[in-house]
ZAMARGU-4260 file (C-alpha; in steps of 0.2 Angstrom, whole numbers, plus 5000, padded with zeros to 4 digits):
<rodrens>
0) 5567/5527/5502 | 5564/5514/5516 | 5545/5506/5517 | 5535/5504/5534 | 5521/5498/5541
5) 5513/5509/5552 | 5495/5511/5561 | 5483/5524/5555 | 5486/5532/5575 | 5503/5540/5566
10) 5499/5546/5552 | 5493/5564/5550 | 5480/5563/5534 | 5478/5577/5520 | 5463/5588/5522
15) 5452/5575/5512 | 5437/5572/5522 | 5425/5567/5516 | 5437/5556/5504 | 5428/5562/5485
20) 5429/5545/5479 | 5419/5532/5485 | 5423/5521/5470 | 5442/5521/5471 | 5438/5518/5491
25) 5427/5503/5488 | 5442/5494/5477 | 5456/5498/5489 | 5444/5493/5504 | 5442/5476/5494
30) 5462/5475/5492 | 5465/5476/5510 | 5450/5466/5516 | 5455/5452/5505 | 5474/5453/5512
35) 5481/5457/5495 | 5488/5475/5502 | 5506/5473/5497 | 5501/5473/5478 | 5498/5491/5482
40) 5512/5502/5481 | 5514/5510/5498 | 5509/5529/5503 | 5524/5543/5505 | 5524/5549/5523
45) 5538/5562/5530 | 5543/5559/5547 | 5541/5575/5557 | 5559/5574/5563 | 5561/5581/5545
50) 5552/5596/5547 | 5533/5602/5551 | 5523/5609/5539 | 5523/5628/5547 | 5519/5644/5537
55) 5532/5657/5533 | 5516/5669/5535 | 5516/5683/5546 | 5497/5686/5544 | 5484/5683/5558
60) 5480/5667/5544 | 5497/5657/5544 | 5501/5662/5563 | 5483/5654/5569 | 5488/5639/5559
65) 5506/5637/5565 | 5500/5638/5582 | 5487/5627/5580 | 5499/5614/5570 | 5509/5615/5586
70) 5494/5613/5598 | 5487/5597/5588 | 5507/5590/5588 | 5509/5591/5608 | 5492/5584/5611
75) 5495/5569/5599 | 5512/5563/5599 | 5511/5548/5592 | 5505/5557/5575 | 5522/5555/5567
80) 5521/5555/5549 | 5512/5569/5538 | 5505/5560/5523 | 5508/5568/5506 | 5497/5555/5495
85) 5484/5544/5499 | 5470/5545/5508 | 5460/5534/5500 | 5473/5520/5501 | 5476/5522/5520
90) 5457/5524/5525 | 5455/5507/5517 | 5466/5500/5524 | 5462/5506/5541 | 5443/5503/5538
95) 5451/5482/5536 | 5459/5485/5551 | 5476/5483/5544 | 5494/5490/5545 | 5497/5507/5532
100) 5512/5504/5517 | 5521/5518/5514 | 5538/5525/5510 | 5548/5535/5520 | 5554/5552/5512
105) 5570/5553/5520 | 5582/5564/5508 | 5578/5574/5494 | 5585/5561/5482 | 5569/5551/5487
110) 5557/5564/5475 | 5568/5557/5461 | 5567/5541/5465 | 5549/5542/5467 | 5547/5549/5450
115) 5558/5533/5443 | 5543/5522/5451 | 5529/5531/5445 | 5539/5531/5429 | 5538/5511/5429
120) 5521/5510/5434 | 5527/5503/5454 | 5521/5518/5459 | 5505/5526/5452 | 5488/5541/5457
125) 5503/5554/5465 | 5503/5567/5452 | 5511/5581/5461 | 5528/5574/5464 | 5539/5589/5473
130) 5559/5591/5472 | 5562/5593/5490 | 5558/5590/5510 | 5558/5609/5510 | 5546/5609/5495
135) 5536/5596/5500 | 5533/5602/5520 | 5529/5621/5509 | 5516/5609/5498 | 5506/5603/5515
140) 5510/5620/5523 | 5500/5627/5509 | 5485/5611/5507 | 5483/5612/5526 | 5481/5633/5529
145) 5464/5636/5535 | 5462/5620/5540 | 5449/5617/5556 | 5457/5603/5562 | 5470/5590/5560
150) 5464/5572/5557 | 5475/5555/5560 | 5469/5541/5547 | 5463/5533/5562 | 5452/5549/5567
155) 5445/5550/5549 | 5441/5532/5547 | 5430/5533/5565 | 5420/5548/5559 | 5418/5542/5543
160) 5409/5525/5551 | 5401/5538/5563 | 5393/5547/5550 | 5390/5535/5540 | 5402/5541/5525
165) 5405/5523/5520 | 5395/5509/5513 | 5388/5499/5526 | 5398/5484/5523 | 5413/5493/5528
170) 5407/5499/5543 | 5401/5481/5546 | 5418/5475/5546 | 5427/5491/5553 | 5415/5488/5569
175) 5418/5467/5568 | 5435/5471/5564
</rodrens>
């Protein structure tokens, strides 16, 4: 497992928007505003050289996905990195306008590693902690079907001041930022 940095412009986000919980936004926003991020354990990402999240589907469903996965990944390639846990983590983050921690799932033997961490308390909130690349990529496959569109952290941050989704202090500092 190797940790990064990485701006929210490369990471593909989980189908959470609107995030569900402001609370748990509000303290991580306050972490990363306050420059204390690296108390945080970082986010798992898997670099799309290890595989896209396609469907095995042959329905009309899972082929309008794949083609639409493949559409979004032309038009953006600098989306590099499908999260596989936290969005609340990474929209704070980029809402303080500062670099994303995560951990690169590289091999398979990273899952039980990961398991160690959360095991110790280094790694904690990712509750559905899969075997494989293959498993994991089937996992987002799975979240992401049906999905309207695909969101960067980046994307999702700028709607959520948009719409107003956030407090206003956040949107304050996201727009001063």
């Amino acid at each position: 497992m190797k940790n990064k940095l990485l701006h929210p412009g490369q990471i593909i986000t989980l189908r959470d928007y609107p995030l569900y919980n402001e609370h748990i936004l509000k303290i991580y926003f306050r972490i990363f505003y306050k420059n204390q991020g690296k108390i945080l354990p970082p986010c798992p990402v898997i670099h799309k050289s290890k595989g896209i999240p396609y469907t095995n589907g042959k329905d009309s469903k899972s082929k309008a996905y794949n083609t639409f996965l493949e559409n979004y990944l032309e038009k953006n390639p600098k989306a590099e990195y499908f999260l596989l846990d936290g969005g609340h983590k990474t929209t704070a983050a980029t809402l303080a306008h500062k670099l994303i921690p995560v951990f690169l799932i590289e091999k398979n033997g990273d899952f039980k590693e990961a398991r160690k961490l959360v095991k110790s308390g280094d790694i904690f909130g990712w509750y559905e902690i899969g075997n494989s690349i293959k498993g994991a990529l089937e996992s987002l496959a799975e979240h992401h079907l049906g999905t309207r569109e695909f969101l960067t952290v980046e994307d999702k941050a700028k709607r959520m001041v948009k719409n107003k989704d956030v407090p206003n202090y956040m949107i304050k500092s996201y727009k001063n930022g």
